[in-house]
Structures are given as structure tokens and as C-alpha cells.
C-alpha positions as CSV (number, residue, x, y, z in Angstrom):
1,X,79.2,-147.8,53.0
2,X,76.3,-148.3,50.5
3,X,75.5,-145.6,48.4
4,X,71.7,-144.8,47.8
5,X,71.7,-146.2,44.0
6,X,73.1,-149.3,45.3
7,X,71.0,-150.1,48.2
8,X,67.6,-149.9,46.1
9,X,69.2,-151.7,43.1
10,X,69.7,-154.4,45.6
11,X,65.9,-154.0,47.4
12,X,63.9,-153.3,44.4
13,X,65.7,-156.3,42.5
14,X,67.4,-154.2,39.4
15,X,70.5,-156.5,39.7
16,X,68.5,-159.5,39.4
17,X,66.7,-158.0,36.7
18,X,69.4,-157.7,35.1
19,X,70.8,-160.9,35.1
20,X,73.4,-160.1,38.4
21,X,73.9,-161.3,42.3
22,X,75.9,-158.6,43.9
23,X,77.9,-159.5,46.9
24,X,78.5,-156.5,49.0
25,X,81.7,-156.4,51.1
26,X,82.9,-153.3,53.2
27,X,86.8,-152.7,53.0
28,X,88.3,-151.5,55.7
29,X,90.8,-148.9,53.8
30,X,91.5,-147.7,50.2
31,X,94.8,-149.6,50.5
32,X,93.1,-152.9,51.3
33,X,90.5,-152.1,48.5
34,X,92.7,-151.6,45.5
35,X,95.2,-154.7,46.4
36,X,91.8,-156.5,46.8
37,X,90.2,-155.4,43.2
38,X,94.2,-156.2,41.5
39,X,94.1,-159.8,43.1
40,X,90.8,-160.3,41.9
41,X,89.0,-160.8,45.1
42,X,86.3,-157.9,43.8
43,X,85.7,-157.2,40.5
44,X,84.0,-153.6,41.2
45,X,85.0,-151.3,43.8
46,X,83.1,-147.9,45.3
47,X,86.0,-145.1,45.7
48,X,86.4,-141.7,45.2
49,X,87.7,-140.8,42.0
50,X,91.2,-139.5,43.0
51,X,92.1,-142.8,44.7
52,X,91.4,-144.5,40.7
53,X,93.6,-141.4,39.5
54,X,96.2,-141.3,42.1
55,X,97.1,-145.1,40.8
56,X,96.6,-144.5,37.2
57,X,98.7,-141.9,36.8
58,X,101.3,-142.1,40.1
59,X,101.6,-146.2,39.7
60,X,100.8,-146.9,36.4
61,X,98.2,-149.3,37.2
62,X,95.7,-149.8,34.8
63,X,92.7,-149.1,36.4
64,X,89.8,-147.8,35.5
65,X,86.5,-145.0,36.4
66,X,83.2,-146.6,34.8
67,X,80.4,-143.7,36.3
68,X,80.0,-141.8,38.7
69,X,78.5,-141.9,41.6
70,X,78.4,-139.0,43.7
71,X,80.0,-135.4,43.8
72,X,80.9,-136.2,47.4
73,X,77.5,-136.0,49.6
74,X,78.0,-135.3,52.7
75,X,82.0,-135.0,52.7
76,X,82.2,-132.7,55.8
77,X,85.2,-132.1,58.3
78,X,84.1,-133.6,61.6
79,X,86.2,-132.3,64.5
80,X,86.1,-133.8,68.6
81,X,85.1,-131.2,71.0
82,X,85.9,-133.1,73.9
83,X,89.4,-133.1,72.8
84,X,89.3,-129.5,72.5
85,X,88.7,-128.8,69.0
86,X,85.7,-126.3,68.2
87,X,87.2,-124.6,65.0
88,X,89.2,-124.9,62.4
89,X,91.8,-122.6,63.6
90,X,92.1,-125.1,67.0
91,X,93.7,-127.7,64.8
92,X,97.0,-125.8,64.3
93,X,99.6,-128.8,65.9
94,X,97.0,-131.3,66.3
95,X,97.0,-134.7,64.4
96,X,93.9,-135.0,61.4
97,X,92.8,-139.1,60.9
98,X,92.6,-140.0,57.7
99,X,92.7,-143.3,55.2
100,X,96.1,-143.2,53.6
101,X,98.8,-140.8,53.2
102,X,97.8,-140.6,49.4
103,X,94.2,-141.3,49.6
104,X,91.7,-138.5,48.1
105,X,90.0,-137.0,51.2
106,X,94.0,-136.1,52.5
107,X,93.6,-133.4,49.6
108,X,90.3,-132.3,50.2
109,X,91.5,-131.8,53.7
110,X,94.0,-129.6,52.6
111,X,92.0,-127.6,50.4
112,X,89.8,-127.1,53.3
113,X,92.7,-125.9,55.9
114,X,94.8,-123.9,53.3
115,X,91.2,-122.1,53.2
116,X,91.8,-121.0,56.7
117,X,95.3,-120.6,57.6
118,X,96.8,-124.1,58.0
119,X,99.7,-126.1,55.8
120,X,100.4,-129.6,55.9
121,X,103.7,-129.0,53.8
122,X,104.5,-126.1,56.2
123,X,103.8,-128.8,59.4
124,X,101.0,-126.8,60.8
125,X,99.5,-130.1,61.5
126,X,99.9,-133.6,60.7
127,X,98.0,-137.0,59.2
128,X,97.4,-139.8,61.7
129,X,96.6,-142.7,59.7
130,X,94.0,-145.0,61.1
131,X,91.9,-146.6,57.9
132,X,88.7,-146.2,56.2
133,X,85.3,-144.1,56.6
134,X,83.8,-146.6,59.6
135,X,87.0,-146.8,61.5
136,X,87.5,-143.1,61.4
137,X,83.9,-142.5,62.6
138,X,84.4,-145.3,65.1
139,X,88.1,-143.6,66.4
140,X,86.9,-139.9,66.1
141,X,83.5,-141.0,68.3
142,X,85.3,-142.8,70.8
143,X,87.8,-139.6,70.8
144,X,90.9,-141.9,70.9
145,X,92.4,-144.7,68.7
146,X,92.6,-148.2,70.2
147,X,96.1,-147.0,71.5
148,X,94.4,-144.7,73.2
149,X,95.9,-141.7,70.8
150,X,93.4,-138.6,70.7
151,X,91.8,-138.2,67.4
152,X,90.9,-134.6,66.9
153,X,90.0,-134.4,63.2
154,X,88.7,-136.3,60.0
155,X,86.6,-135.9,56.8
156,X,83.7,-138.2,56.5
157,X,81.0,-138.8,53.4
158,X,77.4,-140.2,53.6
159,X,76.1,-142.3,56.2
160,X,78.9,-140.8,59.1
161,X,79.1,-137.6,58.7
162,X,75.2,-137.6,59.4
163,X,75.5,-139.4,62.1
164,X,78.5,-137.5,63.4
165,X,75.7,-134.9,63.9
166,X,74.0,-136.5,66.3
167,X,77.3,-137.2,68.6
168,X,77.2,-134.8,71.4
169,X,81.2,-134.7,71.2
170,X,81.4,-133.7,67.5
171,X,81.0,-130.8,65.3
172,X,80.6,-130.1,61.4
173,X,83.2,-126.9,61.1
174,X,82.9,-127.5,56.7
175,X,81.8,-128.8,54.1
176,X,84.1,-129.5,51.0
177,X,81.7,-127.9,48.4
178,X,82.6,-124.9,50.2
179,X,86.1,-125.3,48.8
180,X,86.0,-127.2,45.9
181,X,82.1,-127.2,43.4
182,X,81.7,-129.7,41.7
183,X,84.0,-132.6,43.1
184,X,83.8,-136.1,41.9
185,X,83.5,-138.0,44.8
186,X,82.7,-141.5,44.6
187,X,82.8,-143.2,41.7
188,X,82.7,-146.9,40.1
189,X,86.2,-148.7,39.3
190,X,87.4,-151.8,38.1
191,X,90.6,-152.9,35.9
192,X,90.5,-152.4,32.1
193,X,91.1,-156.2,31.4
194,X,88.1,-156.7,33.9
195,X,85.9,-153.9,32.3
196,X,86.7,-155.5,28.5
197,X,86.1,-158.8,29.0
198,X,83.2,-158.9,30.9
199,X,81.4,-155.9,29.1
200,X,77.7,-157.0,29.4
201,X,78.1,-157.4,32.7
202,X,79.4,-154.1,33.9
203,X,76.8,-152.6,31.2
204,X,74.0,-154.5,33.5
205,X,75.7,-153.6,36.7
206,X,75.8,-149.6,35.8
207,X,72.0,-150.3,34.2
208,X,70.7,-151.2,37.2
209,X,72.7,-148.4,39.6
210,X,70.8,-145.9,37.0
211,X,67.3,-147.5,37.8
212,X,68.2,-147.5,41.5
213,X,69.3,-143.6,41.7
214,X,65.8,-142.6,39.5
215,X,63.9,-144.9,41.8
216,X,64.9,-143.2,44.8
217,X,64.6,-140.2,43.3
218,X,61.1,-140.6,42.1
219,X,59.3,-137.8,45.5
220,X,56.9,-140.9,46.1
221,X,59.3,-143.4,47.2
222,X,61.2,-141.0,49.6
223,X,59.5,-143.1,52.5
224,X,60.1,-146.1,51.3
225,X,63.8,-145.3,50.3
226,X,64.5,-143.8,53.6
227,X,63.5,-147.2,55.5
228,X,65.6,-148.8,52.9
229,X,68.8,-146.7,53.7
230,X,68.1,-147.4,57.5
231,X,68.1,-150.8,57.1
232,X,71.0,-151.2,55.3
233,X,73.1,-149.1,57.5
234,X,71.7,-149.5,60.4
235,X,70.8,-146.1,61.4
236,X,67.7,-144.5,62.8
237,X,65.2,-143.0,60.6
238,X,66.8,-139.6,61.2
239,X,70.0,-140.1,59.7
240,X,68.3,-141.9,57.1
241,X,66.3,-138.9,56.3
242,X,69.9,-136.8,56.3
243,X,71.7,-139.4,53.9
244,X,68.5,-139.5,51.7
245,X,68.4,-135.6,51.4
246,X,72.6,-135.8,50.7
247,X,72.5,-138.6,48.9
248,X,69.2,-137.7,46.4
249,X,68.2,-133.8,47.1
250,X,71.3,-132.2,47.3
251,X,72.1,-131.2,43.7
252,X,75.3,-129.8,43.9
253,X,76.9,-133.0,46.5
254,X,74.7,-135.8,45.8
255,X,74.5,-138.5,43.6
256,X,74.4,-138.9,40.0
257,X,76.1,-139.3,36.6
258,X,79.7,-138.7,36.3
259,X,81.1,-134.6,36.4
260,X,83.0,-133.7,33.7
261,X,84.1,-130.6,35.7
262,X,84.1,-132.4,39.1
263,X,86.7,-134.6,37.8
264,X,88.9,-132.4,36.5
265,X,88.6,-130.3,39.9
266,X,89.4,-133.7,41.4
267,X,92.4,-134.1,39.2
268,X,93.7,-130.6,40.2
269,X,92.9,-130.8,43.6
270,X,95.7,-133.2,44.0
271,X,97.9,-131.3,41.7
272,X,97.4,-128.2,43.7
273,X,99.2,-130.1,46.7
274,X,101.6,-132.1,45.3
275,X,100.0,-135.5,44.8
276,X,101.3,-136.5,41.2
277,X,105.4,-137.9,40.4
278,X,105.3,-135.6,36.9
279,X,102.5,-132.4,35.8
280,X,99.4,-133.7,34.5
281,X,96.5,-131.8,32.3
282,X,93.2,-132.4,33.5
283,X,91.6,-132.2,30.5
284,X,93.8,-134.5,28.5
285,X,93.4,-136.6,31.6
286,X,89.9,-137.2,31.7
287,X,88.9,-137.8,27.9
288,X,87.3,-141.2,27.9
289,X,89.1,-144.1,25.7
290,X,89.0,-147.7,26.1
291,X,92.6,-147.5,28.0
292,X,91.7,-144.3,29.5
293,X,91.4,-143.1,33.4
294,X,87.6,-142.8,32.4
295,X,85.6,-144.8,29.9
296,X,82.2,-144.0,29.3
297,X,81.6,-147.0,27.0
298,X,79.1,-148.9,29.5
299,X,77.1,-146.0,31.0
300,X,76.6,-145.2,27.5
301,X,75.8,-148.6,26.8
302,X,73.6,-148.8,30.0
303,X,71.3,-145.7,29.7
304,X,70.7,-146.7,25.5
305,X,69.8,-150.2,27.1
306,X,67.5,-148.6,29.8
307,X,66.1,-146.8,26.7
């Protein structure tokens, strides 16, 4: 969904400013996303870092992290009481929804259950694929897939997991950071040929995320930022008031410039549970080159043209 940065970049007109009209369009799973940026359908994609790493280094596909975004606010597991789950420890031989097989939050899942007990590799439980962050809220609300398949588990980020807390049926048993501080979360991607010939553009498009996080973090817009964030996900004033604090006043989840350290957590995270072909290092991983994972070239470009 939108992040915070974005939405008020949009409604205080700091793409237009800067010379940009930004169509939004939600994907409905990573998969779809990245086959979507490759055939040029978008030219910029929201994702978590580790789905950018998984197909830079796994596939060879030369994509590429521009910024951060956020150091995943909000990424919580969510489980279904109604279908019996109230702790961690009731999802031993129960199914977990998630995105993909391969996609980031499977990993973060699986820091979070080898933290108490349970092994995917050792088949204490098992993935149930059903897509991305609205269609697992959507299935794990409903407490079945359209099937009629119970879903018992999922990780969701900012806006679901806050409104996950207001559905009588489910229950926050974690939070990520409790596993893994810092994590790089969500970040901005696009292909290298994308990013290098069109670098004014992505310079403006980063330019005017920047002015939309330190708008909405400026104390005296939180009212205004919070009616923004409930209109653009249609959500009551509550949850806006829970994304807003995720999103903006939580300093160790929310959003913000790129982590260094959260990235390389990232990196590991996936290492840690076998996610890469061939060993990788981190820190080799993540310096920041024109045909890198990661180029800082435009956020550096961006904040020295934000003066």
C-alpha cells in the first residue's frame, strides 16, 4: 500500500513540484511486481529490499535499490484465533500464508519461529501461498482462502497489520524487530538501464519522497497527515493514527533513509535460511556502485538538490 512519504508527496504536490505525475498502481504479489517493472509496465516499484536482493544475486537480474524506505513498520505476525491459533507455539503443523516461496517476509517468518521452537526446513510447518499484503489480510480476516482453505498465519507491514488489530478474530503474537534491529524493509527499485537513463527523473522522484517523509514528520502536521493516510487507504482515523505512529514515530521500524546495517541484516537474514544458490558477503554486497544491488547516486543527488 502507500507508504507515508508517498501519500503526502502526492497531497502536498512535491511530485508536481518537481516536474513528475505519479501513477499509483497496487500489485497484487512480488512475482507480478517484478515481471511488471522487467516488461516495463512500471518504471519504479515499492518492495522490500530482499525481494531486489533475492533477484540480483539468485537470478542475475539487474535490478536495482535507489533509497530506502522503511526498516519494516509495522511487520508483525498476525495469527487467526478462530482457527485456533493464540500463540506461536499453536502453529506447529499448521500452514503460514505468505507472498512467494522466495519472497522476503518467508525469511522474516522464519527468523521469528526458529525464535520459538519451530523449523520450516525440519517441516514443523509449512508456506501456503496466496499473494500479496491485501490478499493475505483479506484471506487471514475471512479465516479461509477462496477455496475455503483455513489460513492460520501471516506477516503483514503498515496499513494491515494495524488494522489486523482491530479484527476481533486476530492477534499480534510478534513483531520482527524483536528478532531482527535494524531491517531494511521497504525500499525503492527500478532496473539499472532505467535508473541511468532517466537520472533526473528518479533524482526528482526520490527529492520529493524526502520532502514528503520531513513533511509528515514536521509534529504540526500530524493531523493533517493522519486524514491524509485515511484517505488514501481507506481506513478509519484510528488506524491512521497507528500507521502514522509506525510509519513516522517509531524510530527503530519506521520510515526513513536507507540502513546500512538493516540491509546487511537483510542480506543475512536470507543467508541464515538458505535463500541464496552460492555464499554471499554482506558487506561486499551492499557497497553502492553504478551496477551495484544499491546505488546511492540519486538520494545523493536528491538531498544536495533539496539543499
Amino acid at each position: 500500500m502507500h507508504n507515508v512519504s508517498f501519500i503526502e508527496a502526492q497531497q502536498q504536490g512535491f511530485f508536481a513540484k518537481q516536474g513528475l505525475n505519479v501513477c499509483y498502481n497496487q500489485v497484487t504479489s512480488s512475482t507480478q511486481q517484478f515481471n511488471s517493472l522487467l516488461s516495463g509496465q512500471y518504471d519504479i516499484v515499492e518492495t522490500t529490499a530482499d525481494n531486489a536482493v533475492n533477484r540480483y544475486v539468485n537470478s542475475q537480474i539487474p535490478v536495482q535499490i535507489e533509497s530506502g524506505i522503511d526498516k519494516g513498520a509495522g511487520l508483525d505476525l498476525i495469527v487467526n484465533t478462530a482457527n485456533g491459533i493464540n500463540s506461536i507455539a499453536d502453529l506447529k503443523g499448521k500452514s503460514i500464508a505468505v507472498d512467494a516461496p522466495d519472497s522476503g517476509y518467508v525469511f522474516a517468518m522464519e527468523k521469528i519461529l526458529a525464535a520459538n521452537g519451530l523449523s520450516l526446513s525440519n517441516g514443523d510447518y509449512s508456506l501456503q501461498i496466496i499473494g500479496g499484503s491485501l490478499q493475505r489480510f483479506q484471506a487471514i480476516s475471512a479465516g479461509k482462502t477462496s477455496t475455503g482453505d483455513p489460513v492460520y498465519a501471516t506477516i503483514l507491514g503498515t496499513p494491515f497489520s494495524e488494522q489486523a488489530h482491530y479484527v476481533s478474530t486476530l492477534k499480534d503474537v510478534a513483531q520482527l524487530s524483536s528478532s531482527v534491529s535494524p531491517y531494511q524493509g521497504a525500499t525503492l527499485v527500478t532496473t539499472r538501464a532505467y535508473a541511468q537513463a532517466n537520472k533526473q527523473t528518479m533524482t526528482n522522484f526520490i527529492a520529493a519522497m524526502a520532502q514528503g517523509y520531513i513533511f509528515a514528520a514536521n509534529p504540526a502536521n500530524q493531523d493533517t497527515v493522519i486524514a491524509d493516510i485515511a484517505t488514501a487507504d481507506k481506513v478509519s482515523t484510528q488506524v491512521a493514527t497507528d500507521v502514522y505512529n509506525d510509519s513516522i514515530k517509531d524510530t527503530v521500524r519506521g520510515e526513513g533513509a536507507l540502513s546500512n546495517q538493516g540491509l546487511i541484516n537483510t542480506i543475512n537474514l536470507r543467508q541464515q535460511f538458505g535463500g541464496f544458490t552460492a555464499p554471499v558477503n554482506a558487506k561486499d554486497l551492499i557497497k553502492p556502485g553504478k551496477n551495484s544491488l544499491y546505488d546511492d547516486e540519486y538520494w545523493n543527488a536528491a538531498i544536495k538538490q533539496l539543499g
